[in-house]
N, C-alpha and C positions, 0 to 999 in steps of 0.2 A: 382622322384615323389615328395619329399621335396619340391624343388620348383615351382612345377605346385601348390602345394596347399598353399603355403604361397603367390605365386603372386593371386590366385584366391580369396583370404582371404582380400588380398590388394585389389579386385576391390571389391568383396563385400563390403566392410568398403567404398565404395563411391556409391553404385547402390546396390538397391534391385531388386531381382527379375532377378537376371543372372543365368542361366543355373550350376547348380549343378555338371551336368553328369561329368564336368572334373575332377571331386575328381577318378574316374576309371583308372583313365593313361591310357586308353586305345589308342593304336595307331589306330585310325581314326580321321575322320576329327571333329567326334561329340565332340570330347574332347576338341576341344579347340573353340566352340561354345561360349564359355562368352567372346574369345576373338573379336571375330563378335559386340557383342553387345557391347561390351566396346567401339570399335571404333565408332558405330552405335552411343552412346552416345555422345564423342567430337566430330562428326560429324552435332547433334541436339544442342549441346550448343550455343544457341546466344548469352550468356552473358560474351564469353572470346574476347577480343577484339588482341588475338594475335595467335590466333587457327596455324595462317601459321607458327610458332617456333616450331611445336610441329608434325614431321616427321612422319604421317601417312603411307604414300606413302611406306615407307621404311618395317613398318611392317606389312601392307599389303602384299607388296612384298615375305618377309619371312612366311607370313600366308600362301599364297599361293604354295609358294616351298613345305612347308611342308607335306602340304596338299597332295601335289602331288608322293611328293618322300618318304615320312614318314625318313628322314633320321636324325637319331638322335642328328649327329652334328648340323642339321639346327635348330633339335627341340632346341636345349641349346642356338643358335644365337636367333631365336623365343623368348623366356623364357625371355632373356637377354634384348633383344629390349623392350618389355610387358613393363618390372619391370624400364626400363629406359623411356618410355610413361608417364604411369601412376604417375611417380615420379613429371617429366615437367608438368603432366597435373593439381597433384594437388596442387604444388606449385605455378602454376599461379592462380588456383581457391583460393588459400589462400591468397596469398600474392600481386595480381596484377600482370597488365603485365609490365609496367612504372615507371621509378623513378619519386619519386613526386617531386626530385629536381627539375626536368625540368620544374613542373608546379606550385611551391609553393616557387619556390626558397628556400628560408634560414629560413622561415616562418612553419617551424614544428619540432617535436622531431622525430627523425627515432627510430623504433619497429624494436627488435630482433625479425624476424619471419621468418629465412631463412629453418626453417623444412618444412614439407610435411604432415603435420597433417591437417586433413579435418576440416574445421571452419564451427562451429554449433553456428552460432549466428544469434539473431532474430533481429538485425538490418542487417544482410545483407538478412537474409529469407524475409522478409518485402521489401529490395528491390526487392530478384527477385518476386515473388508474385505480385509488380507492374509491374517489364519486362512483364510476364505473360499475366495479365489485358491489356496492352496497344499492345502486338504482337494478342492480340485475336481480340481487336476491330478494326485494322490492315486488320486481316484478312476476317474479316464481314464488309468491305468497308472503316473503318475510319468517317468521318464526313466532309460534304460541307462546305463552308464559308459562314459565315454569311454577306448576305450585305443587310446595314441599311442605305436606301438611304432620304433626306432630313430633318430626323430628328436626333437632334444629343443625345439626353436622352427619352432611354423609361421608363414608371413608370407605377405602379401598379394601377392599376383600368380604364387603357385606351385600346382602340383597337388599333392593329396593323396589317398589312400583314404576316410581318414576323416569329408574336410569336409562330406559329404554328411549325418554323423551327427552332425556340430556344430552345424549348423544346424537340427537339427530340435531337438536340446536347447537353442539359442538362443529359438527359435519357441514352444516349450511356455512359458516365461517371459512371453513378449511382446515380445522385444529385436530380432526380425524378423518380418516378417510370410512372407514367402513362399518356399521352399525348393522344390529342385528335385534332380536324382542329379548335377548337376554336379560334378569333384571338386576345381574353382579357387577358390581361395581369394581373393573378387572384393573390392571395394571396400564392397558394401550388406554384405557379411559381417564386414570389417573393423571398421564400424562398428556393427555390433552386438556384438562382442567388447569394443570401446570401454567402450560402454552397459555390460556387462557386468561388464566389470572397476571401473569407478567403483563402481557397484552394489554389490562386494562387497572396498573397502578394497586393491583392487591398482593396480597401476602400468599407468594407462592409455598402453596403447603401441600394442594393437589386434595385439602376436604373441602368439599361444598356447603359452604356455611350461608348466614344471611348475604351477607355482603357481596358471593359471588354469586347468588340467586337476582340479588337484586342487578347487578351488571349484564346479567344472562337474560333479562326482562327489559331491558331499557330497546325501545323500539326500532326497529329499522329506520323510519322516518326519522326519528332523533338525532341517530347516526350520520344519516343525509346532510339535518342540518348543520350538525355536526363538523363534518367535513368541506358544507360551504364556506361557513364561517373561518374555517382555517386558509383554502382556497385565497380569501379575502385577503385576511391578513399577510399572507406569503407576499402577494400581488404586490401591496405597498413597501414591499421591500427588493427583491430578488431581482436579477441583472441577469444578461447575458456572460456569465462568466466560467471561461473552461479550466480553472483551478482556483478551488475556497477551501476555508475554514466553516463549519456550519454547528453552530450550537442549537441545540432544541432546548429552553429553559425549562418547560413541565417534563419535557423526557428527561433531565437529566445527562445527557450525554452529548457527543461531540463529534463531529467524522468531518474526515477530509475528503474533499471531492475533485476525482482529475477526469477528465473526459466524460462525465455524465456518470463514472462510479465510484463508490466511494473506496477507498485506500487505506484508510485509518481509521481507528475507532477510540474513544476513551470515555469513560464515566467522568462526568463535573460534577462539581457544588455550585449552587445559581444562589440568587438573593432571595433571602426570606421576604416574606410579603410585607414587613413594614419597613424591607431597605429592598426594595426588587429590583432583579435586573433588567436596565429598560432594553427595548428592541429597537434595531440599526442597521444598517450597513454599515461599513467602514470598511478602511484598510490597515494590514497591521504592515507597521514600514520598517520598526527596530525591535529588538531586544535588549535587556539589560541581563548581565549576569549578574550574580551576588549581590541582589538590589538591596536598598537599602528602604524601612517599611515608614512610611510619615501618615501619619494621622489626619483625613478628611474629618471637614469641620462637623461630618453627622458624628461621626467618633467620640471626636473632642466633647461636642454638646453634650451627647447620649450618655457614652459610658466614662472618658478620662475625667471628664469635670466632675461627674456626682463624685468618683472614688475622693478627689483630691479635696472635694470640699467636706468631704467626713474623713478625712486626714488620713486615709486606707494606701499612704503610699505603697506598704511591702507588695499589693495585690499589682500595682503598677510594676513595681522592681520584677517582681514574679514573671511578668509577660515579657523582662525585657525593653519594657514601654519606657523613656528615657525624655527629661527633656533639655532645649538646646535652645541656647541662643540666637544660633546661626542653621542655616539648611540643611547644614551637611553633620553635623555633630561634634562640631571643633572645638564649640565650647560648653561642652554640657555643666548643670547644675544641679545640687542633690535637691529636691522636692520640699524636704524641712526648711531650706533657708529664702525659701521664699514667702512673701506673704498672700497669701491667694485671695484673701477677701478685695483685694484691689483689681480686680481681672476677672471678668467673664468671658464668654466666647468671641465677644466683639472686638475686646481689646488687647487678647493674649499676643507677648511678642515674643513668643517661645514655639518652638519647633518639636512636636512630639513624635518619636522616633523609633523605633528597634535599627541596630544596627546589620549590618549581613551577618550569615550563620544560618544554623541548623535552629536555632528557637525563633528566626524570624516567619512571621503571616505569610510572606509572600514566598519563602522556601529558600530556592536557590534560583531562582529564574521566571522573572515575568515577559511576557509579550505587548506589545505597547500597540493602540491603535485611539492616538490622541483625538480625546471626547467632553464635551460638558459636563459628563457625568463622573467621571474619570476614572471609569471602569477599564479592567485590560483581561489579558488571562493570564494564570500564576499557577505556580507549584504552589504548595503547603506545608507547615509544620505538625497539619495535624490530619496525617494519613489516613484514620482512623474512621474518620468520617465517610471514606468512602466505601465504608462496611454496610454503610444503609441504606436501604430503599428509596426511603424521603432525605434528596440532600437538597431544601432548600431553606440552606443553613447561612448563609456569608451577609456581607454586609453591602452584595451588590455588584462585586466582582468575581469573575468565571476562576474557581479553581479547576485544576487539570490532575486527572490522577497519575497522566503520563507526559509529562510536559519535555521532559528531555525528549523523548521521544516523537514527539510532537512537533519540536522545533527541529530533529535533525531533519525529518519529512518536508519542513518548509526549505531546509538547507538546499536540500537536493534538489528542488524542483527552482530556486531563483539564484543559490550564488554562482556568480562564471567561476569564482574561487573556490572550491566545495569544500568546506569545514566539515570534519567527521566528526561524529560523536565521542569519540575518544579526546580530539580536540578540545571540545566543548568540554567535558568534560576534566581536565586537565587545567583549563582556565578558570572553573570551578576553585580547583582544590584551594589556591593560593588564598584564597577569600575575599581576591582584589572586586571593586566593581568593575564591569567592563560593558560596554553599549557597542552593540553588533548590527550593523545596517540591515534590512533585508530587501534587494535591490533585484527586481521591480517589487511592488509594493505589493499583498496577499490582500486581496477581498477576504472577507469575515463577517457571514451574518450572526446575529444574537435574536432568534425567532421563538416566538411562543405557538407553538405550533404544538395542541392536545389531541392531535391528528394525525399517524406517520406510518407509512407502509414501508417495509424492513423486505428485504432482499429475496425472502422465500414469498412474497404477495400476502403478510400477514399485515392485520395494520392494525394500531398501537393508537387506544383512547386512553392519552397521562389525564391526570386528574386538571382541575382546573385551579391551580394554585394562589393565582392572582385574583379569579373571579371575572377575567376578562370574558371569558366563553359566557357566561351569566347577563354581562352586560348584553352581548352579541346578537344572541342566540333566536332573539326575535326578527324574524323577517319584517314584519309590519313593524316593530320599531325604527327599523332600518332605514324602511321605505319612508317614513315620516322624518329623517332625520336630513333626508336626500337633498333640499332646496338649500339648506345649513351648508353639508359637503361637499356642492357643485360651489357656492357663495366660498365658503373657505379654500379651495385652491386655488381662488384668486388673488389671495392675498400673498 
């Protein structure tokens, strides 16, 4: 009896609303009625992309012996199968079905998250919520293709044939509520074009040119997959956790999250595609103010060494970019009195640096969340950048377009001592460094999520920057890669 009601306790804790009656141990078939429905449910999940791992057939098999024979050994094989199901079932729903090494390569921090503890977080509720959305419109036909024949830009205030069928492919999204055989292309249409185009990584201008034809043609199905593949990836990272930091690398942007909503918002710069920023968990545990900016060895390779070995010091001087003896800049040396031909990147014993200030990379204030890669998040010297649409501009690390702000938000919610922003800022001014605990320690995902549904039930396909989604995208590649990512979490 023991364990009919702690497996029962175990499906309850993943589904509401399963059949009670088996708390009776009674031997009929009614008792083990929540196990019907538990399978009834991995059976309805479209969101597991590995449903075939996961040996239905088998307890099925034993349901039905039981059922037949009531014979108790079978019932304890029964119980045994249950409690081995539900384990498989919600470890994939936690955890993924796929090692992301296959699809990220070297390019992330791998998450302890080999339990079986059900993940309550609203960036993966938010995904399915879109699964949701896009398998209903699926179901009530999807939407036609848009063809926009001899004209190549429509705009507002003109007639068209077509505008009648853009609108109703606006409307099935949610971008408009109300359409009509009009064929003007009015203002409340404009404006859902708008909507539309933010939504999916184009150039909000509100005329319907190729590029937003072609977005407006990309198929439901797509979408689906779309959003599995995001689903996925969420999986291998995301935690039970009731206050984060959350970056979307292809969105570009950044929110804080305290009880399942978000609180904070800021546009970032992510890492361009040949320095990207990889995907993690982490925790951020300090701060530095007035950091001081040191040169990783891609840096060094890439950009300081070619300048210095075509003898381009002023373009160095220019950034501020400085070199030192020592870690700290105690004994800096001017660039001419060195001989560089004796030094490559293997053997430099020099320190390249900007000092704190307003012309340093990292601004006035980075957040620390110590990594392999040694990525953090950071203010900027160069605001500017956050004028554009495509910011995946850095060399790898999260800028913040509101980082003060940012950080007084983490103030609030972790120091027993509460620092205001005026504090903080004040400790600024001096242009001393300063390293500021943050005590308990802030979960922080960095997700590539080309997937995101935003607060009104819109949901947001960013571009695919890295080319991760490209790798993904095929289910049958996935499925062939399955015997690799069961073998590799073993290691």
């Amino acid at each position: 009896m023991s364990k009919v009601i702690f497996l029962l306790l175990f499906c309850l804790s993943l589904f509401a609303n399963i059949e009670t009656r088996a708390l009776r141990g009674d031997e009929n078939s009614s008792s083990f009625f929540w196990i019907h429905e538990f399978i009834k449910k991995i059976k309805k999940d479209e969101t597991l992309l590995c449903k075939e791992r996961i040996d239905l057939q088998r307890l099925e098999n034993l349901l039905v012996g039981y059922e037949y024979t009531f014979d108790p050994k079978l019932k304890e094989l029964l119980l045994d199968e249950v409690e081995k199901t539900v384990q498989s079932y919600n470890y994939f729903k936690s955890n993924g079905c796929y090692n992301p090494k296959e699809f990220l390569e070297e390019n992330f921090l791998s998450t302890d998250k080999s339990d079986t503890k059900v993940i309550d977080n609203p960036i993966l509720h938010r995904l399915y919520k879109a699964f949701e959305k896009y398998k209903k419109i699926k179901q009530e036909g999807g939407w036609e293709p848009i063809v926009v024949q001899d004209i190549l830009y429509l705009k507002k205030g003109q007639e068209y044939d077509v505008i009648p069928q853009i609108c109703k492919r606006l409307k099935i999204e949610g971008y408009i509520e109300e359409c009509n055989d009009s064929k003007l292309f009015n203002s409340s249409l404009e404006n859902a074009v708008k909507e539309f185009q933010r939504c999916h990584s184009l150039k909000v201008d509100g005329i319907i040119g190729p590029m937003t034809v072609t977005a407006m043609n990309e198929s439901v199905d797509m979408r689906l997959k779309e959003i599995l593949i995001n689903i996925e990836r969420a999986r291998w990272f995301v935690k039970n956790d009731n206050f984060f930091v959350f970056v979307d690398i292809p969105g570009f942007f950044l929110q804080v999250f305290k009880d399942g909503e978000p609180i904070f918002y800021s546009k970032v710069v992510v890492g361009r595609k040949s320095r990207p920023t990889p995907q993690m968990r982490n925790v951020i545990s300090y701060a530095i103010l007035n950091p001081y900016w040191r040169a990783p060895k891609t840096i060094i390779k890439e950009d300081i060494l070619p300048h210095i070995k075509k003898g381009e010091f002023e373009e160095l001087y220019k950034e501020g970019i400085l070199a030192s003896k020592d870690y700290y800049g105690k004994n800096l040396i001017a660039y001419e009195d060195v001989n560089w031909s004796e030094y490559n990147v293997t053997n430099l014993p020099f320190t390249f640096l900007q000092l704190p200030g307003d012309q340093n990379f990292l601004g006035r204030i980075k957040m620390m969340f110590p990594n392999r890669f040694d990525v953090y998040l950071h203010d900027t010297n160069e605001r500017w950048l956050f004028d554009y649409d495509f910011r995946a501009l850095s060399s790898g690390c999260v800028r913040v377009q509101k980082p003060l702000e940012l950080f007084d938000v983490l103030l609030q919610e972790t120091c027993q001592t509460y620092i205001s922003l005026e504090d903080v800022q004040a400790l600024l001014a001096d242009n001393e460094t300063k390293k500021i605990y943050i005590r308990p320690n802030i979960p922080v995902y960095l997700l590539y999520l080309t997937v995101y549904m935003d607060e009104e039930g819109l949901v947001s396909f960013f571009d695919d920057i890295y080319g991760i989604d490209k790798k993904m995208l095929s289910i049958e590649d996935l499925q062939k890669l399955d015997t690799i990512a069961v073998n590799k979490r073993k290691e």
